[in-house]
N, C-alpha and C positions, 0 to 999 in steps of 0.2 A: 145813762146806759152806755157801757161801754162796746164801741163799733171796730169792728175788726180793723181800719186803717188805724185807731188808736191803738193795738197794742205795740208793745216792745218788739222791733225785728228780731230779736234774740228769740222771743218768744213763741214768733213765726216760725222760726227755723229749727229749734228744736221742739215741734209739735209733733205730735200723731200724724196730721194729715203730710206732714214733709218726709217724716221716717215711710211712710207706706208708699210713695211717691218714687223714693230713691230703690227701695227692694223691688218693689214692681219695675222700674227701669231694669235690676240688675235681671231679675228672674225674662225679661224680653231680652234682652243681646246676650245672653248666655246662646240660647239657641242657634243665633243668627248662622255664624262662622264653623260651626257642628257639622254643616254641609256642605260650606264653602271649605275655608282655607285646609280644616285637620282632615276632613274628605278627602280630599285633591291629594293630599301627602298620604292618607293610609291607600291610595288605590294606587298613585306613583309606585310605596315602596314594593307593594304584591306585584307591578308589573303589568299591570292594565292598560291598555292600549290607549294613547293622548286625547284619539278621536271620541273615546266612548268616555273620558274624563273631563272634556270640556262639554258634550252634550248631557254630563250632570248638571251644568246650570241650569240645564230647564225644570231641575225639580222645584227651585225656586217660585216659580209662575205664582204660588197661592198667594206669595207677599204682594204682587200687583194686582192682582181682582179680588183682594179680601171684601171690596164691596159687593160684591154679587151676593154674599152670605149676613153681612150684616145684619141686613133688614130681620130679617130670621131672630138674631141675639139681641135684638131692638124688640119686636112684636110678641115672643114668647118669655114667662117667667117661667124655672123650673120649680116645682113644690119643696125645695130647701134652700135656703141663705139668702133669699132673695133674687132680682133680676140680676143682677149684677154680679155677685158674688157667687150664684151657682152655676153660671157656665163659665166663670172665670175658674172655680173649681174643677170643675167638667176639663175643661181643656188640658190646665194643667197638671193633674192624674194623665190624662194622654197622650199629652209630650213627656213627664218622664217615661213612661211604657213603651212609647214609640223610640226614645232615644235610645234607650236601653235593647231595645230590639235589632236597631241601626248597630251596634257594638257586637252584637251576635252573630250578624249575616257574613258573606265569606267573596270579600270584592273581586279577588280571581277567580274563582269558583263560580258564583252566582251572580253579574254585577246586575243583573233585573232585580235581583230582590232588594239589592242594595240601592238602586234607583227608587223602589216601591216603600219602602222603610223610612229613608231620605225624604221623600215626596211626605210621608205622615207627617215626620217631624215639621217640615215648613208649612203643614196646613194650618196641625195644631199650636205651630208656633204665631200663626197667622191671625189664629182664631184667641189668643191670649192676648194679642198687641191690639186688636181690636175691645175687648171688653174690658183693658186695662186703659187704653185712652179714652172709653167711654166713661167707667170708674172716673180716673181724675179729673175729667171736664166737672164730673158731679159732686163730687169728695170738696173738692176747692172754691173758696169763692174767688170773686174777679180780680180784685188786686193779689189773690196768692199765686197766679196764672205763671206769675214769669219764675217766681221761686221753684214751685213744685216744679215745671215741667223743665229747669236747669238741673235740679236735683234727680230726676225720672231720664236725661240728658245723659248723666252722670255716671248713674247707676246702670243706664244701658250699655257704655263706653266703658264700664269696668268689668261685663259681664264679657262683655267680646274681647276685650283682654283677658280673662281668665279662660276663654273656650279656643283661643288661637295660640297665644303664647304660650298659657299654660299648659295646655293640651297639647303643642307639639313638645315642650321641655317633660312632658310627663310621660311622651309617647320612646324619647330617647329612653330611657327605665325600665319602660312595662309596657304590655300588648296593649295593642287599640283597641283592645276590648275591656280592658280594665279602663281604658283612658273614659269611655264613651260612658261606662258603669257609673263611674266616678263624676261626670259631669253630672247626668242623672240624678245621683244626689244632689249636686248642688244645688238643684232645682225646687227643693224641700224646704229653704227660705221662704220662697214666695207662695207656696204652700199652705205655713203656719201664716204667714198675712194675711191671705184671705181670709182664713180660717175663724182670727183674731180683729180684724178691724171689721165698723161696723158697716152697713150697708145704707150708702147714699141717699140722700129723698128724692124723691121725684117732684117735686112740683105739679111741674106739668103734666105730669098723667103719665101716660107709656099708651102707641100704638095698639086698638083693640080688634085689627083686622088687618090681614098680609096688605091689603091693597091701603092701608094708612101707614105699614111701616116700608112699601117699598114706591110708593108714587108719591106722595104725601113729604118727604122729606124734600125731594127734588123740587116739588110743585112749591113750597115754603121757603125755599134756600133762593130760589129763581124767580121767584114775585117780586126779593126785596129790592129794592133802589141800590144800581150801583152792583149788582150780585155779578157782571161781567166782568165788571173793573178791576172786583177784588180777585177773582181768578185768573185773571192776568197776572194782578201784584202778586199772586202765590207761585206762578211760572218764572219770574223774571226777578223777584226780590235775592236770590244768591248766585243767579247766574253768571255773572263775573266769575264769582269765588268758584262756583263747580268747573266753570271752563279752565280758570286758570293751575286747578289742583290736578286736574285730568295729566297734564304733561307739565308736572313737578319733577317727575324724578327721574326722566331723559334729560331735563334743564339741567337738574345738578349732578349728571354725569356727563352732561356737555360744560361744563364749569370746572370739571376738573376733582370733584369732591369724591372722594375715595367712598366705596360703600359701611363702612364701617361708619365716616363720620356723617354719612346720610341716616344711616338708623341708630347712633345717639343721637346729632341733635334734631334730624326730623320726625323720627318715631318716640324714642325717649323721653325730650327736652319737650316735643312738640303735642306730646300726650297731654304733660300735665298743664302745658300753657294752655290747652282747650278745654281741660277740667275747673281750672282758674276761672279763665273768662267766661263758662257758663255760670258757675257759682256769683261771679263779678255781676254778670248778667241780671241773673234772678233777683239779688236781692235789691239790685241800684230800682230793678221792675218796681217793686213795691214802694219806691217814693216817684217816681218817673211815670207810673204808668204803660201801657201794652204801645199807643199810639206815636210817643214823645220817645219811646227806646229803638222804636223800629225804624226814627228818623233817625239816633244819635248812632248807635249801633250802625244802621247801614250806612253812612258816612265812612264812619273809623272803617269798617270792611269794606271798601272802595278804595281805601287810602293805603290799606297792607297789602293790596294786591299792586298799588304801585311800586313797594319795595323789592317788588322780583327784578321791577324796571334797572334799579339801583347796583339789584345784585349782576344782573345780565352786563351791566354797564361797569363794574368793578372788579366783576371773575372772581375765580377762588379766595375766599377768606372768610375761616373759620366762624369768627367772630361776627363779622356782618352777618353770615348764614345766621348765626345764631340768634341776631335782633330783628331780622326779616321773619325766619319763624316764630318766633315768640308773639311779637307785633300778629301777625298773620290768623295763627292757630288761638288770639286770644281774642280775638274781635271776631274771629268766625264764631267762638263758643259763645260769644254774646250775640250776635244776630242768630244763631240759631234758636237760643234759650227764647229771642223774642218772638222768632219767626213762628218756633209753637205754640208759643202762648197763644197767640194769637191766631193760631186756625182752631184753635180749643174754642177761646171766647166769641169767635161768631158761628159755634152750632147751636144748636136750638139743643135744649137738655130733655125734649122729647122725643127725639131723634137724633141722641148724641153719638150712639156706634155708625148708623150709616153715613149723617154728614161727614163726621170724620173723616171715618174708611175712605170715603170719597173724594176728601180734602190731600190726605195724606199720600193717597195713590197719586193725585196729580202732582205734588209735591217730589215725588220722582223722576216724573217725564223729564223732565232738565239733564236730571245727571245722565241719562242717556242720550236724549238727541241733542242736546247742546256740546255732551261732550266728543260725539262722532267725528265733526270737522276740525277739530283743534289739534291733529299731529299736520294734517295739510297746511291748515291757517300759519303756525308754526315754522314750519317747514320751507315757507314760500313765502313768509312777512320776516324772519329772524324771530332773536329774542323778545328784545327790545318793543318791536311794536307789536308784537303778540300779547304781550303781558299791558304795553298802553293800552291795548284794544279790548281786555278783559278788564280794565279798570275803566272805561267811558261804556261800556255796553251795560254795567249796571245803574247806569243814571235813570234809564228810563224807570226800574223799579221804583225806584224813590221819588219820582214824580208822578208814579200813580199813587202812591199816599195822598196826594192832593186830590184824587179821584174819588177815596172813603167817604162815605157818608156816614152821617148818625146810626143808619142801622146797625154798622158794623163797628162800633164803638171807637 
């Protein structure tokens, strides 16, 4: 009989479960930047007051307590497509409608409503990244972990390039309201995937009472041997790399680099080397393992954060810029690719929307309070030992590897 580590990786990668994997990524970061970056620009060009444009980030909020709702898309099926596949529907019918309603409203005019519109879009945007990482923890078996979710990586990071880039080069053209239309559709991919792929097993059953899908995951996650440990190692495994991206691009206009050649080679060049090394990531997973990539990976990203040290200490030149970032943005795409693999493969697939949601929210915390002190740290250490200090602070990460137990593979 033939067992899924026998087939061809060729074979892996162009399967069903990897194709659905990459659109579901694209159809999640399409949204993301819809509220951030082309927001920020359509309320700038109407005129809208700074103070009432920065307190749009709080329509954000649903992205960090998408677990409060989980439990809900864990414990109930709807009576079409399945558990999975019909709020994954559900949703996305109401993020195109809500985004499309976001293009309508009138930012100098009304910006409450534009706040209210806004606030939809990140709920249902919310509530799709939830029941799409539920989906592929279930879609995938364990050694496909680090592929799919480099390729769902991918496809997120292409979506958010097509709704920031694209969407402010579409907005020099045409009204922000055809822009917002127009994204809207794009949304129609991920649509027909659901639509069309089939609906995951369950195994293990599915929660048959609110108080089995919303106490019962935690009480499960928190029994097992080592379950602190690994929440630590989910705090502190890219914390270097978050600290030291925080105050990148004050470094390279304290270095002298013209902005132009920050956003080719740090935007541009530094796009695709992180598309690179996820894909590098995913597929090295599948003969390497989730455990043995999170070691090799967070090594190498430890090592390109010391290249800033190099750069700090060499000043302007092109060319070095250009091996700092590559190096950098290509080992981050592979410790990311592993880092999700692996908060997928220790949730329980009977509560795999709320552990996540839960896993994923903590997986934030960092890039905020880690990144808080790093214009002071900066500021008051130089370059130089800002960026040594971002590359020894991620050691402890990688010594709580040695803390995992069996439970958590």
């Amino acid at each position: 009989m033939t067992t899924q580590k026998s087939l061809p990786i060729a074979r892996v990668i162009f399967s069903r479960r990897m194709l659905v994997a990459l659109l579901m990524g694209f159809a999640c970061g399409l949204p993301l930047l819809l509220t951030i970056t082309v927001l920020q620009a359509w309320m700038k060009e109407a005129g809208v007051d700074l103070t009432v444009i920065g307190m749009m980030a709080l329509v954000g909020l649903p992205y960090t307590v998408k677990f409060l709702w989980a439990p809900f898309l864990d414990r109930y099926t709807l009576p079409f497509l399945g558990r999975r596949r019909g709020w994954l529907l559900i949703a996305q019918l109401a993020l195109m409608f809500s985004v499309a309603c976001l293009g309508l409203t009138d930012p100098a005019g009304n910006p409450w409503m534009v706040a209210f519109a806004a606030f939809l879009v990140t709920f249902f945007s919310a509530s799709q990244d939830i029941v799409v990482d539920a989906y592929r923890r279930e879609d995938l078996p364990d050694e496909e972990l680090g592929l799919g979710s480099s390729l769902y990586v991918n496809g997120y990071r292409v979506g958010m390039l097509l709704a920031s880039g694209g969407g402010l080069i579409l907005a020099d053209h045409v009204s922000f309201k055809i822009v917002y239309l127009f994204m809207a559709a794009c949304l129609l991919p991920g649509v027909f995937t659901t639509l069309l792929t089939p609906e995951p097993s369950a195994p293990l059953g599915r929660p048959t009472t609110l108080r089995e899908a919303v106490i019962d995951p935690l009480v499960e996650y928190f029994t097992r041997s080592g379950a602190l440990w690994v929440l630590a190692f989910i705090l502190f495994y890219k914390i270097g790399d978050t600290m030291a991206s925080a105050m990148t691009t004050p470094f390279y206009l304290d270095m002298g680099f013209s902005k132009t050649e920050i956003g080719t080679v740090v935007k541009l060049f530094g796009f695709w080397a992180t598309i690179g090394g996820s894909l590098l990531g995913g597929v090295a997973m599948i003969r390497l393992g989730i455990k043995k990539s999170l070691w090799i990976f967070g090594i190498l990203q430890s090592a390109s954060t010391a290249g800033f040290v190099v750069l700090a200490r060499a000043g302007h030149s092109v060319p070095l810029l250009s091996g700092v970032i590559g190096f950098e943005n290509l080992t981050s795409g592979m410790g990311t690719t592993a880092y999700v693999a692996f908060m997928a493969s220790i949730t329980n697939k009977k509560f795999t929307a709320t552990q996540y949601a839960l896993l994923s929210s903590l997986m934030g915390v960092p890039r905020v309070l880690a990144s808080a002190p790093t214009g002071f740290l900066a500021k008051n250490l130089g370059w130089e030992p800002f960026f040594i200090f971002c590359t020894l602070i991620a050691i402890p990460g990688l010594l709580l590897l040695l803390k995992k137990t069996r439970d958590f593979g």
